[in-house]
N, C-alpha and C positions, 0 to 999 in steps of 0.2 A: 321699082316694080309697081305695078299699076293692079290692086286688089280687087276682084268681080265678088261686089256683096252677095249676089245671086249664086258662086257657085260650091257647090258639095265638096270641092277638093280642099284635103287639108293643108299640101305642097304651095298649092295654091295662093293660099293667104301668107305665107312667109319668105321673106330671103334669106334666114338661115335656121337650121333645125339643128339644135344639140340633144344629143342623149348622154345618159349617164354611160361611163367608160371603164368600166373595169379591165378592159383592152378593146382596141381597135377593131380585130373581127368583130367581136357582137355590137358594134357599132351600126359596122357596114349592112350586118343582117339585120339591123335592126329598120336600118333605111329604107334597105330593098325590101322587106315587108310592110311596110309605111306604103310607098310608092305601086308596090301593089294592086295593093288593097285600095289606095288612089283612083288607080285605074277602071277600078272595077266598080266605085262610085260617081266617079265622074268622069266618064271616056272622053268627052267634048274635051278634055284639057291637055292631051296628049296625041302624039304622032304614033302613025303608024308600026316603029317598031314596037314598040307598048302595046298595042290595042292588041295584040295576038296573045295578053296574058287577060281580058277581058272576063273568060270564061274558066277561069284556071283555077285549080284547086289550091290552094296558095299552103304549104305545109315545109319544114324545118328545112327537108333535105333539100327543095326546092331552091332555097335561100343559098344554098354554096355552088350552085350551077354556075360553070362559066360562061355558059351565054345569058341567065340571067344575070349576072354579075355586070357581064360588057353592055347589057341594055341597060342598066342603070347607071353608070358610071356617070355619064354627063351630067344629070341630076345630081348624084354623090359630090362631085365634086362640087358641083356649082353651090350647093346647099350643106353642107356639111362635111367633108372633107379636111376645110382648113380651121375647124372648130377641134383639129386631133391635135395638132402638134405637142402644145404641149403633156397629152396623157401618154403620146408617144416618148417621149422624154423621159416620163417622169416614173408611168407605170400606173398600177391602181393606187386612188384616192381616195375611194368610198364616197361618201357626201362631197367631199370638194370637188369630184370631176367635172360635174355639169357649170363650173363658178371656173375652172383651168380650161374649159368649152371655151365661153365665154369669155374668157383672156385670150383666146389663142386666136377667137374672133376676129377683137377689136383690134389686136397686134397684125392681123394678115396685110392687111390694107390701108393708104392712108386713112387719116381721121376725115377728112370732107368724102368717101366714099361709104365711110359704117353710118352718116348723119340719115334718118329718117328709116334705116333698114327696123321690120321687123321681125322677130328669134321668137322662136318656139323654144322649151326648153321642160326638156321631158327627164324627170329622174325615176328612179324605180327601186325598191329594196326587200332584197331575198325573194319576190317575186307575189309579197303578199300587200302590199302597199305600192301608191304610184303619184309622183304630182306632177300636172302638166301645168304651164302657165305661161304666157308670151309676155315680152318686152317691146318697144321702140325707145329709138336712139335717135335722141334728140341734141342736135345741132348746138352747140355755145360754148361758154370760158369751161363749167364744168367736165363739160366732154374731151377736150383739150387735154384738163390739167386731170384727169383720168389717166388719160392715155400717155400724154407724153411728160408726167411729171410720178406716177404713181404706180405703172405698167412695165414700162421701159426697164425696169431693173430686173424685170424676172427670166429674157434670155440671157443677160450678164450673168447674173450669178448662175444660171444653170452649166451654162461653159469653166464657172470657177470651181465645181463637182468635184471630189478626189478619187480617181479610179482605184480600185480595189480587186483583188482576185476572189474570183467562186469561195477559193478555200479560206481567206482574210474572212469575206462574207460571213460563213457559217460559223468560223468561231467568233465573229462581235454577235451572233444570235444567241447560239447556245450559251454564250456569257448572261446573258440579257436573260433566258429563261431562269439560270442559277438566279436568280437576283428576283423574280417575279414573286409580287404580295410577299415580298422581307422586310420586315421592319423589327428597329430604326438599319438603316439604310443608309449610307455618302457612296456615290457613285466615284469613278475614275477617269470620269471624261477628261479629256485633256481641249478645255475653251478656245486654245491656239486654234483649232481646226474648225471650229463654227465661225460659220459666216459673223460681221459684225451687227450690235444690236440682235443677235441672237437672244431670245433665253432658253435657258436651261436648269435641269433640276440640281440643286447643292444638295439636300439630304431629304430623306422623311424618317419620322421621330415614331417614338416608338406606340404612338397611336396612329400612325398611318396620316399624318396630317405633311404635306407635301409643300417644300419649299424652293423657292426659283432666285436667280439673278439672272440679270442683261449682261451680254458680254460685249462690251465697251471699246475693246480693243480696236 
């Protein structure tokens, strides 16, 4: 992409925009109000299906329209789309989603295609705090051994997942709640089932001081 210092769009200046991901809709809405409100600072940068939102009152319910939805979509995709995958996978992160953004980036496409791209990267929290702050991706051995020596493993192991039912689900929780702020404490994990070089907690002692091993297996 070829960046005009001169103009007001903020789509503009990036080739990929992640948000923070607690799930995928408020992603989406979060783009298609981005790209909006785009529009309506810097029309020069957009076609004619867009410029008919120029004057538009930009508000919540606006954001789940399907014709707003299908006018954004080439944008979405192009820019942020394949920044989901992995939160699609995975679910909410919290602080890690916009970093599993950002992995899902670099993994979409080969590595001589993400060299020079730059990423907007917007996180937000309970809605009272916010950081925005951009990247470039720069070309060399680092980028490489990123990608193909430190990245690579995290669709494998997510295909190595253990399916579990709804009902399995809710009693490893409600187990989990019986056991919240008890101390001393040894859990009944069984390590067989963690991935390896896991850790995991062995016990906390009867001041709350918390102890871990790597499972090795």
């Amino acid at each position: 992409m070829t960046f005009k210092l001169d103009t007001k769009s903020v789509l503009d200046h990036f080739d990929a925009i992640i948000f923070h991901s607690p799930y995928s809709k408020l992603v989406r809405k979060a783009f298609t109000w981005l790209t909006l409100y785009d529009v309506q600072i810097d029309p020069e940068c957009y076609d004619s299906n867009l410029l008919k939102y120029v004057n538009t009152n930009i508000n919540v319910d606006l954001l789940s329209k399907h014709n707003v939805i299908e006018d954004t979509e080439k944008l979405f995709s192009k820019q942020t789309a394949r920044t989901l995958s992995l939160s699609k996978s995975i679910g909410n992160m919290y602080t890690a989603s916009i970093f599993a953004g950002l992995i899902s980036y670099l993994l979409s496409k080969p590595n001589f295609e993400v060299k020079e791209k730059r990423i907007a990267l917007f996180s937000f929290g309970s809605g009272m705090c916010s950081s925005f702050y951009s990247m470039t991706v720069y070309s060399g051995e680092k980028l490489d051994i990123l990608i193909d020596y430190l990245l690579q493993h995290v669709p494998v192991i997510l295909e190595k997942r253990i399916r579990t039912s709804a009902s399995e689900f809710e009693k490893i929780v409600e187990k989990r709640e019986l056991f919240c702020n008890k101390a001393p404490f040894e859990p009944s994990t069984n390590i067989e089932e963690l991935f390896p070089n896991s850790w995991y907690l062995t016990h906390i002692d009867n001041t709350f001081k918390r102890y871990y091993k790597q499972n090795n297996l």
